[in-house]
LOMI-831552 format. One record per residue (C-alpha): z, x, y; residue in three letters. Coordinates in nm, 3 decimals, decimal comma, padded with zeros to 5 digits. Each point is the difference from the previous one (the first is absolute). Layout:
! LOMI-831552
+---------+---------+---------+---------+
!       z !       x !       y ! residuo !
+---------+---------+---------+---------+
!       Z !       X !       Y !     Ala !
...
+---------+---------+---------+---------+
END
This chain:
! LOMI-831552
+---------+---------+---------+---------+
!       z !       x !       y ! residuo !
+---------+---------+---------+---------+
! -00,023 !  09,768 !  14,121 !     Unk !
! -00,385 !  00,037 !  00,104 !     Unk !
!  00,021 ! -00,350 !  00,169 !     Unk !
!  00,282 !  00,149 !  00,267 !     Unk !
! -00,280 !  00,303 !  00,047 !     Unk !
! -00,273 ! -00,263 !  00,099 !     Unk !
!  00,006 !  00,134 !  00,355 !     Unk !
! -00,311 ! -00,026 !  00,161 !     Unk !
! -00,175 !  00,026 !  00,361 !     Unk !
! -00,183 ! -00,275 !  00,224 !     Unk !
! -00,335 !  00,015 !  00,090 !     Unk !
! -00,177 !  00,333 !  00,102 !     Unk !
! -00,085 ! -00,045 !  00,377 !     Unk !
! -00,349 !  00,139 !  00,151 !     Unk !
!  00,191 !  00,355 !  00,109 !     Unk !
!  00,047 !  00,029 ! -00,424 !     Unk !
! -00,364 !  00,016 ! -00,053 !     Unk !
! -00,150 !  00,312 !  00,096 !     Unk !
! -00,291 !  00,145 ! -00,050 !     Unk !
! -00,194 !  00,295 ! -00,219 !     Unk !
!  00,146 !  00,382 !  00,047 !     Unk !
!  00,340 !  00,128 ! -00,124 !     Unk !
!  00,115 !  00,123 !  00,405 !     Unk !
! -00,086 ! -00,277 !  00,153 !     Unk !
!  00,201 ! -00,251 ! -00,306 !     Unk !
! -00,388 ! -00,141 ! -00,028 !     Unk !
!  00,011 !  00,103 ! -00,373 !     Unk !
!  00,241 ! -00,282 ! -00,043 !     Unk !
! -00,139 ! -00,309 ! -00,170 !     Unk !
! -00,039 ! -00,322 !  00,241 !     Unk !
!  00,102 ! -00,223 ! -00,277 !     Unk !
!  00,277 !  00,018 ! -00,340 !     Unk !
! -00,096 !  00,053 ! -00,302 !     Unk !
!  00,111 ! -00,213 ! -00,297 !     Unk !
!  00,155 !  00,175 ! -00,329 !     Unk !
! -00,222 ! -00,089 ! -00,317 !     Unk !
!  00,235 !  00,061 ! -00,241 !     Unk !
!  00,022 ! -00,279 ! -00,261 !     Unk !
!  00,269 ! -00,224 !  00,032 !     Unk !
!  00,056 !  00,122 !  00,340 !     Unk !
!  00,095 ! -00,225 !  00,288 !     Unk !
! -00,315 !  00,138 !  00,204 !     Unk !
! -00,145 ! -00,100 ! -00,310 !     Unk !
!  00,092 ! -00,375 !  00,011 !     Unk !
! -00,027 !  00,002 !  00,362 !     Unk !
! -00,349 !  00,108 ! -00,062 !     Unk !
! -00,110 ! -00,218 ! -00,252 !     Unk !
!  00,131 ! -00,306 !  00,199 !     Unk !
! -00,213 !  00,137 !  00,307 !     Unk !
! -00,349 ! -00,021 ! -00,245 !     Unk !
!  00,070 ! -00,307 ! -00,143 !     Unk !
!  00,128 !  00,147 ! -00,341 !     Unk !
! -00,316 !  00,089 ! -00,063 !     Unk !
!  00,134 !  00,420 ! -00,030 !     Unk !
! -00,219 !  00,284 !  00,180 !     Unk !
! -00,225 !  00,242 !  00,031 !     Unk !
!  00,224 !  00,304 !  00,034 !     Unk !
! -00,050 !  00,379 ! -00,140 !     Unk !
!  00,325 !  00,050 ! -00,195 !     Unk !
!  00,257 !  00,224 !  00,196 !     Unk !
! -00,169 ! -00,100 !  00,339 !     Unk !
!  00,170 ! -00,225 !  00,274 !     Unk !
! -00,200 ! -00,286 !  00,126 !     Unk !
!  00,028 ! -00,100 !  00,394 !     Unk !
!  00,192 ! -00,344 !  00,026 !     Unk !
!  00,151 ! -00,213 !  00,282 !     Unk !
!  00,340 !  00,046 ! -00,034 !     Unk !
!  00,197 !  00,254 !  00,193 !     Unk !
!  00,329 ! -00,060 ! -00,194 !     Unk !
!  00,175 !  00,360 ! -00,108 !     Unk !
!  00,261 ! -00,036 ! -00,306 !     Unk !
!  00,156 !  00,305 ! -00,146 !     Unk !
!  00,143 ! -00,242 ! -00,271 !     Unk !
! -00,305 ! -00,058 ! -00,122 !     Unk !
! -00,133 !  00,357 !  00,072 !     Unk !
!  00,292 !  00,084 ! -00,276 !     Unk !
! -00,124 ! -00,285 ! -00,263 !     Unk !
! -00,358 !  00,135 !  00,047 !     Unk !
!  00,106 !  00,372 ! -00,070 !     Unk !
!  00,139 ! -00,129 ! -00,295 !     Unk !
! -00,290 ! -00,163 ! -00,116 !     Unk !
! -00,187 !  00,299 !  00,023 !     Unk !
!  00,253 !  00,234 ! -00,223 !     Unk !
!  00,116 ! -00,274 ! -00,262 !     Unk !
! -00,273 !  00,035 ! -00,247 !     Unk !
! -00,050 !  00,341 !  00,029 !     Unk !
!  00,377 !  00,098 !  00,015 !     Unk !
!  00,030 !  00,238 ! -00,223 !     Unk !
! -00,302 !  00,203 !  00,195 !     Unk !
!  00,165 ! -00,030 !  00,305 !     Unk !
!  00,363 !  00,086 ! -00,121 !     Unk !
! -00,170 !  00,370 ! -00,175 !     Unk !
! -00,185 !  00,054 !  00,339 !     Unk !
!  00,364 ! -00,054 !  00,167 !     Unk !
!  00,213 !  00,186 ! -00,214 !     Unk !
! -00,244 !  00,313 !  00,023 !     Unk !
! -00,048 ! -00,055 !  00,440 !     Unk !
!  00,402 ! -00,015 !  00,009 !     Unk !
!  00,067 !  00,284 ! -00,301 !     Unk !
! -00,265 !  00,294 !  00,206 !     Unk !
!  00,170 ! -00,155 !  00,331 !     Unk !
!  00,378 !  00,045 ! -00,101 !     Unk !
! -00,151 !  00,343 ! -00,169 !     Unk !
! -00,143 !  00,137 !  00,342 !     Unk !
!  00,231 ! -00,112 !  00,197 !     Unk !
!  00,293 !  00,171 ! -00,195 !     Unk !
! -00,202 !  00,359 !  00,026 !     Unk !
! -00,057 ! -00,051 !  00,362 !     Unk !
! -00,047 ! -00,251 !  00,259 !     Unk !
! -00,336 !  00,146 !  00,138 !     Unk !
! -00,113 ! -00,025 ! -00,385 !     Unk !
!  00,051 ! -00,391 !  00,044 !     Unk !
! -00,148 !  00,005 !  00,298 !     Unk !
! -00,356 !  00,207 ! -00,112 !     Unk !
! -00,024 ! -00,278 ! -00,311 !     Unk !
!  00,188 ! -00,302 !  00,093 !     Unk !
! -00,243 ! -00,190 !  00,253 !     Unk !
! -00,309 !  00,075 ! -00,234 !     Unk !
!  00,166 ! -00,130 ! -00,331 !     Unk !
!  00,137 ! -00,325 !  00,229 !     Unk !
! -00,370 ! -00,067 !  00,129 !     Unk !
! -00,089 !  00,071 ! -00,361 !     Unk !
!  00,201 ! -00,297 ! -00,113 !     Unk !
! -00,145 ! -00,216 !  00,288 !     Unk !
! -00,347 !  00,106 ! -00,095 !     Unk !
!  00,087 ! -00,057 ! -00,398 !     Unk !
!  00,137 ! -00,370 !  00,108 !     Unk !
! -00,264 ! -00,107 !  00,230 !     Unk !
! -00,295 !  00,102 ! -00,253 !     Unk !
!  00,211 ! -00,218 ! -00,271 !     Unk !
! -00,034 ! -00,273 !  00,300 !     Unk !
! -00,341 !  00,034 !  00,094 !     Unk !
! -00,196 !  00,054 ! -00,372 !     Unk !
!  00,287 ! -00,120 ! -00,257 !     Unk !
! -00,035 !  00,256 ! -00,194 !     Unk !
!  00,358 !  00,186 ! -00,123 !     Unk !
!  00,127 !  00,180 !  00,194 !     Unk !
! -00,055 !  00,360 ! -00,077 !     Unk !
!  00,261 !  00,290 !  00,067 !     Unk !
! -00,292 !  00,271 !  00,106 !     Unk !
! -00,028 ! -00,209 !  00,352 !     Unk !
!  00,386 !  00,133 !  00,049 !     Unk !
! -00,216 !  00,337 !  00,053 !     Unk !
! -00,249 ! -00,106 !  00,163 !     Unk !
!  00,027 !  00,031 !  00,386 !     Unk !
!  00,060 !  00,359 ! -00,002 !     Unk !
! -00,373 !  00,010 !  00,125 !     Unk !
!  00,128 ! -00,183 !  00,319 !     Unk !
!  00,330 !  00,279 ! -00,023 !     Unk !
!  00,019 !  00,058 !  00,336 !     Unk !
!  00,041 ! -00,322 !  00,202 !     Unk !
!  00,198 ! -00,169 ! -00,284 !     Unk !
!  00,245 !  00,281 !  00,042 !     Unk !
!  00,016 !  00,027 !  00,362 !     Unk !
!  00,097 ! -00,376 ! -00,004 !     Unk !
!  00,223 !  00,061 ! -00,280 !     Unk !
!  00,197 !  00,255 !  00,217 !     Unk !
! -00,024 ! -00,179 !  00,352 !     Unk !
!  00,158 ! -00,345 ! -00,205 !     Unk !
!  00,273 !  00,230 ! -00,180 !     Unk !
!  00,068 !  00,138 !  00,330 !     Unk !
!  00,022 ! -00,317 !  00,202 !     Unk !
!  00,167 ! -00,219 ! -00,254 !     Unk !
!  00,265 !  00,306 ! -00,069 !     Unk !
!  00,102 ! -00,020 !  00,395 !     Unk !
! -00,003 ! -00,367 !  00,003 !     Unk !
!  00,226 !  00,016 ! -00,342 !     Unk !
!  00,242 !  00,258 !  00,229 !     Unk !
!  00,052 ! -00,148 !  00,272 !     Unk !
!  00,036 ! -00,375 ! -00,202 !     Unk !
! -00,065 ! -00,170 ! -00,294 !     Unk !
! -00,235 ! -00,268 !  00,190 !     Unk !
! -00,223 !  00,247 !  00,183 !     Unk !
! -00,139 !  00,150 ! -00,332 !     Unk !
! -00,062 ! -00,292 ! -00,132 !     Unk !
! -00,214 ! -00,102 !  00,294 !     Unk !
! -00,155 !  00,326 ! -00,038 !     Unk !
! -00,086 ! -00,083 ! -00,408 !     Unk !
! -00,140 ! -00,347 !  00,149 !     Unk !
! -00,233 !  00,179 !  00,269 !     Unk !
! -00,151 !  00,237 ! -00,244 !     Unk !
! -00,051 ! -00,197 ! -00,372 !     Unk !
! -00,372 ! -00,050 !  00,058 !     Unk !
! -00,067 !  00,370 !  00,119 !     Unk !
! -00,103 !  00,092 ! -00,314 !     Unk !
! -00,229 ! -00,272 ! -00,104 !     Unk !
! -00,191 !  00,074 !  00,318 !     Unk !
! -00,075 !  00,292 ! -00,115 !     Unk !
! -00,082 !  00,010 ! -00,338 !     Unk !
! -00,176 ! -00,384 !  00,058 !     Unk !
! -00,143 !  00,096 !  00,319 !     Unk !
! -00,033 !  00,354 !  00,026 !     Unk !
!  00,183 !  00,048 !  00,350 !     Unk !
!  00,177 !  00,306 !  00,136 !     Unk !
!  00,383 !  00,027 ! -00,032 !     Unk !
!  00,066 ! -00,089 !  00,328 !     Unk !
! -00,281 ! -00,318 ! -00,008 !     Unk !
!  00,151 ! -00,118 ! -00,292 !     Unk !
!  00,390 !  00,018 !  00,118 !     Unk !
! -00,150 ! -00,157 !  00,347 !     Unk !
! -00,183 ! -00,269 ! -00,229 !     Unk !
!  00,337 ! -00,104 ! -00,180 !     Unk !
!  00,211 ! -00,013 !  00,293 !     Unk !
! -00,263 ! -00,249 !  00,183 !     Unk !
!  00,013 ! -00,216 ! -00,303 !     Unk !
!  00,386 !  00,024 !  00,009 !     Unk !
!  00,011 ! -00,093 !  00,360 !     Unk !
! -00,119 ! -00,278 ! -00,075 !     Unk !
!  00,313 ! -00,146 ! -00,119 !     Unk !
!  00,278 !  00,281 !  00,009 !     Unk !
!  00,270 ! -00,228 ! -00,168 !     Unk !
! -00,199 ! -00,098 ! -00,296 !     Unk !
! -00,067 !  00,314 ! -00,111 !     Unk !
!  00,326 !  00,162 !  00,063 !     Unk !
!  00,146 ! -00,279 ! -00,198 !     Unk !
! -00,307 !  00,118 ! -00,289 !     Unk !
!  00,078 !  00,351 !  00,054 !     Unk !
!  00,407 ! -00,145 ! -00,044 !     Unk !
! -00,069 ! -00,188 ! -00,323 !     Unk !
! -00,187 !  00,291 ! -00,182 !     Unk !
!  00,259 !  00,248 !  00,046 !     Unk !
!  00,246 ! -00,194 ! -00,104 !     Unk !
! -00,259 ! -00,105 ! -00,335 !     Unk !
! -00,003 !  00,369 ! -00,045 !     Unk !
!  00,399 !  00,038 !  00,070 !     Unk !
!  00,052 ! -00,300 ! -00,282 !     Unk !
! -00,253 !  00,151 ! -00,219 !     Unk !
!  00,204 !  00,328 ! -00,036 !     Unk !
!  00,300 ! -00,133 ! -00,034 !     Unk !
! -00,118 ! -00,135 ! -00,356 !     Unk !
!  00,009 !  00,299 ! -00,151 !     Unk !
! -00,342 !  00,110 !  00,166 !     Unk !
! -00,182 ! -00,188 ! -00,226 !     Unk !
! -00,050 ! -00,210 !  00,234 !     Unk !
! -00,124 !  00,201 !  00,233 !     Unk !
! -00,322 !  00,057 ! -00,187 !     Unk !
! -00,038 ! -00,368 !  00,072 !     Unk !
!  00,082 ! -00,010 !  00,383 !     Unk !
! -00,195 !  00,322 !  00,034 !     Unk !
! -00,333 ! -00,170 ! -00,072 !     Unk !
!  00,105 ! -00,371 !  00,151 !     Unk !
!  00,065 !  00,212 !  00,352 !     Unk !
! -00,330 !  00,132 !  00,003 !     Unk !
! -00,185 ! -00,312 ! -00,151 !     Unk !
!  00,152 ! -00,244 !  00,275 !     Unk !
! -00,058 !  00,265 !  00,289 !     Unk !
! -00,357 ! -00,011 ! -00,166 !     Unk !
! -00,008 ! -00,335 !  00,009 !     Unk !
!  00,106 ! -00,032 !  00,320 !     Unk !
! -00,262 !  00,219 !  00,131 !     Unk !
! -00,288 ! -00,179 ! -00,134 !     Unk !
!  00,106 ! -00,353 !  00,136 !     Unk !
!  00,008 !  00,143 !  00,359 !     Unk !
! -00,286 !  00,308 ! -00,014 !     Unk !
! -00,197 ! -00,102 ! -00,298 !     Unk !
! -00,089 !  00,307 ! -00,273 !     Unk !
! -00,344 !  00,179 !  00,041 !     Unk !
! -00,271 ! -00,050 ! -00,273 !     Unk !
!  00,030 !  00,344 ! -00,098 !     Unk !
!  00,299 !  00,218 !  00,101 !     Unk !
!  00,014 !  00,320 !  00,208 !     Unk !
!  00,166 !  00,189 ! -00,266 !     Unk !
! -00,237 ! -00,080 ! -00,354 !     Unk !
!  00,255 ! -00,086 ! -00,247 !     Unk !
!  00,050 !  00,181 ! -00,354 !     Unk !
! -00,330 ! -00,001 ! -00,238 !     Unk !
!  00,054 !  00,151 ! -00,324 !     Unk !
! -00,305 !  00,105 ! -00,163 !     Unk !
! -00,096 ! -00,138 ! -00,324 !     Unk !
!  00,041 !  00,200 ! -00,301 !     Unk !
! -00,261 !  00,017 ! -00,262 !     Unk !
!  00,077 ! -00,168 ! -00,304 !     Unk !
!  00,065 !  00,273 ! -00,315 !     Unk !
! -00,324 !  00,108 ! -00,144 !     Unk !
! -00,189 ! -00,104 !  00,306 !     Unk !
! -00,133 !  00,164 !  00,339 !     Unk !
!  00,089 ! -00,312 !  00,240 !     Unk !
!  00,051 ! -00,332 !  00,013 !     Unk !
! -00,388 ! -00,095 ! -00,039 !     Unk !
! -00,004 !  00,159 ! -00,320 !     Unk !
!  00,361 ! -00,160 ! -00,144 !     Unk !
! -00,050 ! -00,354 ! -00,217 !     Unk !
!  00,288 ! -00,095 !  00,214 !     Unk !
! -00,094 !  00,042 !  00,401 !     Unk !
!  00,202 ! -00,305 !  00,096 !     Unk !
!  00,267 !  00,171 ! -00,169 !     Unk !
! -00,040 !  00,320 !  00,213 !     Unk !
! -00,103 ! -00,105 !  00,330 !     Unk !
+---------+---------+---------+---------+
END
């Protein structure tokens, strides 16, 4: 099935690669970025380029390449590369995003509104920390960007808004509407931009290639669509491979910062019993 998704784009030409502030389109990297996921096909394409000799890159972190070649296909087999061993993390994270979701949205629609866009980024910001340190990933980062509140929710409004009158007026306009807008909130929990920077930012890197990403946008709805048609369950799968691949996605073409905008969950180690803190414990690598 993947290898009928393999769509992918030429060459970027000169007018794709511009340079360093988020009006202008200069905060747009002037090359890809290969995936480093193992087993991934930027992977191999990667270790063929350094004579199979591997590389020097910090976990989670693209790494500037050559090739200008966009495949949602393999955008898809990456996200899943990034949920499949931690599965059962991802699937509790999903099932408690879509059970305070269907919640709000059933006691009003502004309630969904105030709490949706925050928990999505929150998902975003729990997947891309998973991507960048390896670490599990950990269901406090679902509540996480409420210290960026009000630009992830002004974006979550403007896209509901926008994708609800492209969803009117036809089934195709919304989706290009969902294409435009699935980096927006990377942007700003990765980069810290404004709502409207960061829903500027995505559309640029959308324009790119309209097709290709209305054809992503295409293939994860209907993921989602097949995942609730088996009895839900599998929508606690699709849930996390949507945002994984858009994930993904975003760091082959922008490239994820060092540290993030939004500092993901840190739980605080808790003293072992009889003890004051973790120096005093006969188990510290237990603790911390």
């Amino acid at each position: 099935m993947l290898a009928a998704l393999s769509y992918s784009r030429g060459a970027m030409t000169d007018d794709d690669r511009t340079g360093t502030g988020p009006e202008s389109g200069d905060d747009l990297p002037r090359e890809e970025y290969y995936y480093d996921l193992p087993g991934s096909e930027g992977d191999r394409r990667d270790a063929s380029q350094d004579g199979g000799s591997g590389s020097s890159r910090t976990p989670g972190n693209g790494r500037r390449g050559n090739s200008h070649q966009y495949d949602l296909g393999t955008w898809i087999v990456d996200g899943w590369h990034v949920i499949r061993d931690e599965l059962v993390g991802y699937m509790i994270a999903a099932f408690i995003l879509a059970l305070i979701l269907v919640i709000a949205l059933r006691i009003h629609v502004l309630i969904y509104i105030a709490i949706g866009g925050p928990l999505k980024a929150g998902f975003f910001l729990m997947t891309i920390n998973h991507m960048r340190t390896g670490k599990p990933p950990h269901i406090g980062d679902l509540f996480q960007p409420y210290n960026r509140y009000v630009p992830i929710t002004l974006a979550f409004l403007l896209m509901s808004a926008f994708s609800a009158i492209g969803f009117v007026l036809c089934l195709v306009p919304g989706i290009i509407v969902l294409g435009i807008y699935l980096f927006t909130f990377l942007f700003i929990i990765d980069k810290g931009y404004d709502f409207w920077e960061a829903m500027e930012a995505s559309r640029r890197v959308v324009s790119r290639d309209y097709m290709l990403f209305f054809l992503f946008a295409l293939v994860l709805l209907v993921l989602n669509f097949a995942g609730l048609i088996f009895f839900i369950i599998g929508l606690l799968i699709t849930l996390p491979l949507q945002f994984a691949a858009i994930a993904c996605a975003y760091r082959q073409i922008v490239g994820l910062e060092p540290e993030p905008a939004v500092r993901p969950y840190e739980p605080r180690p808790r003293p072992y019993p009889g003890t004051t803190g973790p120096e005093d414990s006969d188990y510290p690598d237990i603790i911390s």
